[in-house]
N, C-alpha and C positions, 0 to 999 in steps of 0.2 A: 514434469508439470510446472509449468511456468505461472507464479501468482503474482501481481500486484497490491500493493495496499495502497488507499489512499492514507493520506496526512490526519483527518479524521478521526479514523481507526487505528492509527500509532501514536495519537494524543491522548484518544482514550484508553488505549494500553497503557502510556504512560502514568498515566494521573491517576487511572480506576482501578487498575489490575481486572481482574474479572476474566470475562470470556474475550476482552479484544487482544488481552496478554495473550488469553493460552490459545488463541488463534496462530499469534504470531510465534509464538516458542513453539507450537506445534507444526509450523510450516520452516522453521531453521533448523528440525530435528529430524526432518525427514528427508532421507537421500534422491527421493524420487520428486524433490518440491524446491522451486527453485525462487528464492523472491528479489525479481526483478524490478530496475533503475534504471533510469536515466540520469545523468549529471544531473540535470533540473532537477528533477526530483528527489534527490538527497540535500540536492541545496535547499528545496522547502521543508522538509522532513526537522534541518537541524535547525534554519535560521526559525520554525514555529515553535519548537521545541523550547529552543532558546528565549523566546516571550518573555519578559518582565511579569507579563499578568498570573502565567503558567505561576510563576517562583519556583522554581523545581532547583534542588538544591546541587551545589557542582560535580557530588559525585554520582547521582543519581544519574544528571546528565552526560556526565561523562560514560558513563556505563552504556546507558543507549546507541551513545556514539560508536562504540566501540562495537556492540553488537551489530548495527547498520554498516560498518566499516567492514568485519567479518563477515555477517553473513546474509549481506546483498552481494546482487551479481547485476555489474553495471554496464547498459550496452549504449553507446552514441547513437543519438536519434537526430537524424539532418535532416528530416520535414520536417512538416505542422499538419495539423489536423485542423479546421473551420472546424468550430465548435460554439456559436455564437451563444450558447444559453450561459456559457460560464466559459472564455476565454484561459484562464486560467487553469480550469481542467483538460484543458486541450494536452498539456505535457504528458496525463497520462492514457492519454487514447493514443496519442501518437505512439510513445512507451509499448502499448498492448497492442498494436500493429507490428510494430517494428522486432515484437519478442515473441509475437506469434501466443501471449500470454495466452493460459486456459481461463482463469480468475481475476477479474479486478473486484477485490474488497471495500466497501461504502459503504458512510452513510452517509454519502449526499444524493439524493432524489435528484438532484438536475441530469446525473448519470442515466434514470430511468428514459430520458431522450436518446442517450448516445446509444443503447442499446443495437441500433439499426444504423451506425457507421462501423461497427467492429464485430469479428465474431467471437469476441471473446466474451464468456458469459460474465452479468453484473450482479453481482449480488451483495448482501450485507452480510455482516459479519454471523450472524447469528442465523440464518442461511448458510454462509460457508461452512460453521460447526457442527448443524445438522446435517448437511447432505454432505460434504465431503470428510470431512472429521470423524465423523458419526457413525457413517461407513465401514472405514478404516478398525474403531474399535472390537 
């Protein structure tokens, strides 16, 4: 099972712990869950991380690093996806095309548009916890 997360939902794991953490520990612990990148997408993942506003302290940071380093799995995406509502999000629909992803995890509502360019289901985090997490338990 191929998941995506947006940058979003790995700020708010970072910063809150809660339920975007153990979304995320719980999709790196499972052998049948794979969370998929694209270059692009690790490069925004660390340079947002990295924020001065964040303040997140260097070993904190480094720790995240280290787990996006292990245990993403990162495929070269040579399209683009026309995504005019949010340019920007384009990298990860192209990403969920290109990975055939089952999940992209959000909480950005501009995704609620993309719905109908990809067949990859959109959900939020706390969505994902319940119907696929939830499941599992």
């Amino acid at each position: 099972m191929n998941v995506i997360v947006d940058t979003n939902v790995l700020v708010s794991a970072v910063l809150r712990d809660r339920v975007p953490e153990t979304v995320i520990l719980h999709i790196v612990a499972q052998p049948d869950m794979v969370w998929v990148v694209s270059p692009e997408i690790m490069t925004e993942y660390k340079e947002v991380l990295a924020r001065n506003r964040f303040g997140l302290p260097h070993d904190l940071l480094q720790r995240w690093y280290q787990l996006l380093d292990e245990m993403t799995t990162s495929y070269t995406v040579q399209w683009a996806v026309d995504f005019p509502r949010d340019q920007k999000d384009a990298k990860f629909l192209a990403c969920a095309l290109v990975t055939e992803a089952d999940f992209l995890i959000t909480g950005d509502h501009d995704f609620a548009e993309a719905q109908k360019l990809v067949k990859t289901i959109i959900l939020s985090v706390s969505q994902f916890k319940n119907l696929v997490i939830g499941s599992r338990l």
